[in-house]
Structures are given as structure tokens and as C-alpha cells.
N, C-alpha and C positions, 0 to 999 in steps of 0.2 A: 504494500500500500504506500500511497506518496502522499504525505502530509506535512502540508505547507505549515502549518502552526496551531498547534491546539487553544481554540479560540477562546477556552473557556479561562484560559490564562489571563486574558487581557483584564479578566474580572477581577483576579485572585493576586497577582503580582502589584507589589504596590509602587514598583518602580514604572508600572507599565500601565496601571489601572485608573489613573485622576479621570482622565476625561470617560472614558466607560462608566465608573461604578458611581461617580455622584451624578449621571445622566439618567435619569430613570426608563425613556427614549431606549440609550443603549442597553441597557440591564431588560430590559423586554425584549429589545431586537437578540440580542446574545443568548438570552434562556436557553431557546429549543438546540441552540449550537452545542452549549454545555450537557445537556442531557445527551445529543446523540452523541458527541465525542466520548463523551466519558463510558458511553455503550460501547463504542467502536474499542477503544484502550479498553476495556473488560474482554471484550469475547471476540474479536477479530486481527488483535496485534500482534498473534504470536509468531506471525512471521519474521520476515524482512521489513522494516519501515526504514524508507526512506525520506528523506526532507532536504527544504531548499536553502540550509544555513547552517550554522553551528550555533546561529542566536537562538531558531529554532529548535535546533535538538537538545541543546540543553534547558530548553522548553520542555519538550517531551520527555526528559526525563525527569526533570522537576514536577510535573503534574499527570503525567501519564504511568510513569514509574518504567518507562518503556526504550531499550535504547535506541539508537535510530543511524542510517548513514545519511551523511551529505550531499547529494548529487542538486551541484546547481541547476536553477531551470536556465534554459533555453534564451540567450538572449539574441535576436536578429539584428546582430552589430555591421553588416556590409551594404547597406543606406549610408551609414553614418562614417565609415571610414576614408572616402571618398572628400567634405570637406574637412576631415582635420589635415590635412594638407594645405589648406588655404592660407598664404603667405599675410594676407592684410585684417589680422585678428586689432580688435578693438578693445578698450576698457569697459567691458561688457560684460556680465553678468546673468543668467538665465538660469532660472526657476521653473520646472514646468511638471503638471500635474492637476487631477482635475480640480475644480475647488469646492475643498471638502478642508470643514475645520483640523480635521488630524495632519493637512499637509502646513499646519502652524506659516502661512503667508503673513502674516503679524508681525512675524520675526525678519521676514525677509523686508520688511519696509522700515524696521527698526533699522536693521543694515544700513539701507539705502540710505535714511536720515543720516547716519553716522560720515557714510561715501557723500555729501549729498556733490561735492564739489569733484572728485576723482572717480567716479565710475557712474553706469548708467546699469540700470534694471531691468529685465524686462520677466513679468513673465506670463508663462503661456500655459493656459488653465481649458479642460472643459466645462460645460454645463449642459448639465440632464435636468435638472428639476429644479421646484422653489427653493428647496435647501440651499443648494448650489448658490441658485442665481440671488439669493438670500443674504451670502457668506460673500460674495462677489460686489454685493450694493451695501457692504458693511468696510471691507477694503476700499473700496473706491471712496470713501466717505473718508478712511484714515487718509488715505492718499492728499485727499483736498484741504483736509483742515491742518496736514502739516505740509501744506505745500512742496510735495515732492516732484517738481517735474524733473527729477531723471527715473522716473519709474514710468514703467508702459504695463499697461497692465490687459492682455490679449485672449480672448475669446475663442474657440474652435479652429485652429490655428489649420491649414491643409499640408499636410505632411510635405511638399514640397516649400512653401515657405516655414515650416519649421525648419526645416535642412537649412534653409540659405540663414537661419539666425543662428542656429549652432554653427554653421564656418565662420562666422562674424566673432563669437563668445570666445571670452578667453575664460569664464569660470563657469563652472556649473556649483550654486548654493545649494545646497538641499537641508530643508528646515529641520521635517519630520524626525521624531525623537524614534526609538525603537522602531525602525524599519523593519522586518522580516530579511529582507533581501536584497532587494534596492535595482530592479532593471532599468529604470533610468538614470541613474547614478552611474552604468555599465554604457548605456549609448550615448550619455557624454563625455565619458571618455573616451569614446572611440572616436568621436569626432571632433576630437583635439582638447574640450577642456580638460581644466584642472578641477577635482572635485572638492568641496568641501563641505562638508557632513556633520551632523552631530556625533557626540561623542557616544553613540551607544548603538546597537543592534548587528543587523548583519551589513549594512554599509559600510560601518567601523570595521567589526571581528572580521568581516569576512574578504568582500572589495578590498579594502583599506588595510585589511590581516593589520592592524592595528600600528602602522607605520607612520608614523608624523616625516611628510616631506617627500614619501619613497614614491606614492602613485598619487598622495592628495592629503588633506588636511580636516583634521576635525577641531570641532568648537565644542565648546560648553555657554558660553555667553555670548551677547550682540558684537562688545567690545572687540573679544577675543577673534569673532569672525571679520567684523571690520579689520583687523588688525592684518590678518592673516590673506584676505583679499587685498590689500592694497600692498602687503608684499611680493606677493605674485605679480601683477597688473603692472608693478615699480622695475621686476629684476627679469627680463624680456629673457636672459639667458637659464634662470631657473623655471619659467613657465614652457621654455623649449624642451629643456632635460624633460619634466617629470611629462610635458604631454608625448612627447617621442618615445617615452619609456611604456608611456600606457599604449600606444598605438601598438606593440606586440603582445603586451601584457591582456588587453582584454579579452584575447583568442579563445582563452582558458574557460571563459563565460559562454562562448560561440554555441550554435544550435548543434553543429559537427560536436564538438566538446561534448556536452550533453549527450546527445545519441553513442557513444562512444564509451562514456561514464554508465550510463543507465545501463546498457545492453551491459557491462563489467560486471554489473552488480548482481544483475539477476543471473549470468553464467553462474558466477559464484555463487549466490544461495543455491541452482539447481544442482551445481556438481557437488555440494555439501551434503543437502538430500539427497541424491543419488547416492553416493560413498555411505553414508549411515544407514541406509539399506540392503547394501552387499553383505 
């Protein structure tokens, strides 16, 4: 079985749980998850469990009691390799994901305020529903009343003009506290940014294997991110090393990668079970 993350964690971790468990919204949406995981972890785990992190497996062992292997998912990085070659990168910055309060864009306009005079923002968000378009007319409002015009803040973006902003970026911000995994965090590195992430989940432990400097950078605070953005954007020769570094390093993440991992995995549990039954 392949399980991304036992949801029922989001409730119970209190590293992980503020915005779930005092939602009452979330805590109904999450119930029925909790019940049938915690069935699935009783009476269907006794195989092979696979997952998409080591944030997540030591998830699943802390609440499944279950151990589990790693096989990243699948990321479609060969769009994106194409402009990180682009020679005329900007003091640009990109954010992107749909808007939904967990992707913490609050944080990213805090940044911005900090940058307001050396970098520019932009980012590029979906919208499906009131919630969304809800979360979208509550930013735009921070945007206004602290007069941020170096922030753009962009709508159902067409995948080819997403392409042409990421050759433009020189960073990708990413807010979001406890990511699972982070596959956008993976296709802007591939196409050339520099990432930098909060200090926690599988962005960190896993993309990042916890390296300050090697493929990208995490924060814990606004400051600390301003700090660390405007190092990058300032040392033209340090934003080349780490993005030419990542431009082979993200292979690892690849859909080949994947297919390659997966099929490993399951030889190996079958030729275990085979062997224990000779």
C-alpha cells in the first residue's frame, strides 16, 4: 500500500495540528479520514507500506505503529528544465500554489514588506471555490493597506506563462510549514530556482536532506527569510553554484526515478515472500 501520510496525524501532532484541531471545519472534515486510517493501520498494513517522505514515515510510525519505505512520488520535472537555462534571471521571487490558508501567503507578503525595495513577488495561486476566492480577497486587502507594489499576486496562471515566470525567478519561497513532500518545491528547482522553505517536513528532511546552502535554504522566521533571499538575489555567483547543482540533483525526484524505485520495492517484498515459502 502507498500512503502519503496518515491524516489522522494532522489532528494528534501538536507540532503539526494548530490550524486542524482548533478548526472545528477541519476536525469534521478529518473525522471519517481518522477512522478509516486507523482501520486500514489495524487490519491491512501488514505488508509493505510505502510512502512519499521520511517526514511521513516517521509519521506512520509514530501513529500507525507501522514501519514504512520511502519511495518518492513522481515528479514531471522536463517542462521545467528547459528555462532554468535562461541567462536573464531577475530579482524575482515566486510563490505558487492554490490559495488555501495552509499555503500561509501571509508570510510571503510579510517577506515582501521586509524586500519591499530589492526584490519583487509574485505569486501564482489557483481558485476553485468561495474558500479560495475568500483567502485571495483577504490577501489582496493585506497587499493594499500595506502598500506592497512589488507583489503580483496571479490567478489560474496557463502553464505556459507559468514556464516563462519561473525562467524569469531566481527564488522559489515556499511558506507552508510541514509539507509532506513538496513537488513544487522539486519543479522549481528544476527550473533554475533557488528554494527556500521552512524549517520543517519533507521539503526540509527530504528535498533539502537538511542542508543549509547545498540545494537551498530554510527559515524559521520573516526576518530570517528576508535575510537569506536577499543573499542569494546579492551573490549572482552563489545563486549559479546551488541552481547548476540542483539542475542534476532533481533527476533523483524524476517520474523514471520513481518507476525505477517503486518496481525495487515490490521485486523485493515479492522475492522475500517467495524465499519464506520455499
Amino acid at each position: 500500500i502507498y500512503m502519503h501520510y496518515p491524516m489522522f496525524a494532522l489532528l494528534k501532532d501538536e507540532s503539526v495540528s494548530t490550524k486542524y484541531s482548533e478548526s472545528i471545519f477541519w476536525r469534521a472534515y478529518f473525522a471519517p479520514y481518522e477512522v478509516i486510517q486507523r482501520i486500514i493501520a489495524k487490519n491491512f498494513l501488514g505488508g509493505l507500506i510505502l510512502t512519499n517522505s521520511n517526514f511521513s514515515r516517521k509519521a506512520i510510525k509514530k501513529y500507525a505503529g507501522k514501519d514504512s519505505i520511502v519511495v518518492y512520488p513522481p515528479v514531471d520535472i522536463e517542462p521545467f528544465i528547459p528555462v532554468s537555462k535562461n541567462e536573464r534571471k531577475e530579482n524575482l521571487v515566486v510563490s505558487c500554489g492554490r490559495y488555501s490558508t495552509e499555503k500561509r501567503y501571509e508570510f510571503v507578503l510579510k517577506v515582501a514588506e521586509i524586500l519591499r525595495e530589492k526584490a519583487r513577488f509574485i505569486i501564482i495561486g489557483t481558485i476553485s471555490g468561495r474558500v479560495s476566492r475568500s483567502y485571495y480577497k483577504k490577501l489582496n486587502k493585506i497587499k493594499r493597506e500595506k502598500k506592497l507594489d512589488n507583489v503580483e499576486m496571479l490567478q489560474n496562471v496557463p502553464f505556459k506563462n507559468l514556464l516563462q515566470i519561473y525562467g524569469r525567478a531566481k527564488i522559489y519561497l515556499h511558506a507552508m510549514k510541514y509539507e509532506h513532500f513538496g513537488i513544487s518545491v522539486v519543479e522549481a528547482m528544476a527550473a533554475g530556482m533557488v528554494p527556500v522553505v521552512h524549517r520543517s517536513g519533507g521539503t526540509w528532511e527530504d528535498i533539502l536532506e537538511e542542508k543549509q546552502g547545498v540545494h537551498g535554504f530554510s527559515y524559521i522566521t520573516a526576518n530570517e527569510a528576508a535575510e537569506i533571499i536577499e543573499k542569494v538575489i546579492s551573490n549572482d555567483t552563489l545563486f549559479k553554484e546551488i541552481s547548476s547543482r540542483n539542475r542534476d540533483y532533481v533527476h533523483r525526484f524524476s517520474s523514471e526515478s520513481y518507476k525505477r524505485n517503486f518496481l525495487s520495492k515490490i521485486e523485493g517484498l515479492f522475492f522475500r515472500t517467495f524465499s519464506t515459502r520455499l
